[in-house]
C-alpha positions as CSV (number, residue, x, y, z in Angstrom):
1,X,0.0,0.0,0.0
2,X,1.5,3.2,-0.8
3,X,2.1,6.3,1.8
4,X,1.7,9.5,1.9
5,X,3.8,10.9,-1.2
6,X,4.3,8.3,-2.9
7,X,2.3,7.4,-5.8
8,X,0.8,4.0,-7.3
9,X,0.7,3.6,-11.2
10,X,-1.0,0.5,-13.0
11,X,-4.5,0.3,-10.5
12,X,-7.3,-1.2,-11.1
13,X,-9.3,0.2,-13.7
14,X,-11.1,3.6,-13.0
15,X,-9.0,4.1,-10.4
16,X,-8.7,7.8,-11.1
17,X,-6.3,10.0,-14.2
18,X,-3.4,8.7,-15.6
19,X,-0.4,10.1,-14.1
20,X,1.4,13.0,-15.4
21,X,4.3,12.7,-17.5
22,X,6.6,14.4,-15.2
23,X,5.2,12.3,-12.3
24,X,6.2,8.8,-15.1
25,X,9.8,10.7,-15.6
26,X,10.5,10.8,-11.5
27,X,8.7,7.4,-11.2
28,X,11.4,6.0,-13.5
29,X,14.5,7.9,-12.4
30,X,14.0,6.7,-9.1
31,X,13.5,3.4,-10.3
32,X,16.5,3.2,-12.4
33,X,18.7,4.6,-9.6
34,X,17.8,1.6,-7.4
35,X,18.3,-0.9,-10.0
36,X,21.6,0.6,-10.8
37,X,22.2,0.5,-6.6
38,X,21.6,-3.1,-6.9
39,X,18.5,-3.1,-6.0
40,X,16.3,-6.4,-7.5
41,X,13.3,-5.4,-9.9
42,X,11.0,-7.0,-7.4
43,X,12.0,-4.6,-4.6
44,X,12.0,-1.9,-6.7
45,X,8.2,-2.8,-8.0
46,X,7.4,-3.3,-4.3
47,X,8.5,0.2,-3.6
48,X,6.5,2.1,-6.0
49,X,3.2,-0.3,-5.5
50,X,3.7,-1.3,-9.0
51,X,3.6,-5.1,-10.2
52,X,7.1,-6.6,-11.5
53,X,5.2,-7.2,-14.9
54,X,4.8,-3.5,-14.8
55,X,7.9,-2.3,-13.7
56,X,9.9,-4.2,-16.2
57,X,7.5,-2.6,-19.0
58,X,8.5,1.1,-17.8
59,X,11.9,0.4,-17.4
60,X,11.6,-0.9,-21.0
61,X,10.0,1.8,-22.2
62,X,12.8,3.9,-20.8
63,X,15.8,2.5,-21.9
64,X,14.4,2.1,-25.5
65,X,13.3,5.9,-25.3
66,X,17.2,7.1,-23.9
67,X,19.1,4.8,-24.3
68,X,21.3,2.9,-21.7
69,X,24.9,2.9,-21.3
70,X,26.2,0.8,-18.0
């Protein structure tokens, strides 16, 4: 369940407006600094009340937008 200030993506349908895309851009720089940490995708999913299935789709989204260079 998330807290206060932190933000769920991917609820149940109806569950109220799609995000912002500036809220999506922090959502995924936060969770590409925890994979980059170390952190495992199912953590990091855990973290932002998202599923793994979606968490791996944003990060995808991401790296095929910008790129990635480890």
């Amino acid at each position: 369940m998330a807290g206060a200030g932190e933000m769920t993506i991917g609820g149940a349908a109806g569950s109220g407006p799609p995000p912002a895309q500036q809220d999506m851009a922090m959502l995924a720089l936060r969770m590409l600094e925890r994979l980059i940490a170390g952190s495992p995708l199912t953590e990091v999913a855990a973290g932002e009340g998202l599923s793994p299935r979606r968490a791996r789709e944003l990060v995808a989204e991401v790296v095929a937008q910008r790129g990635f260079d480890p």
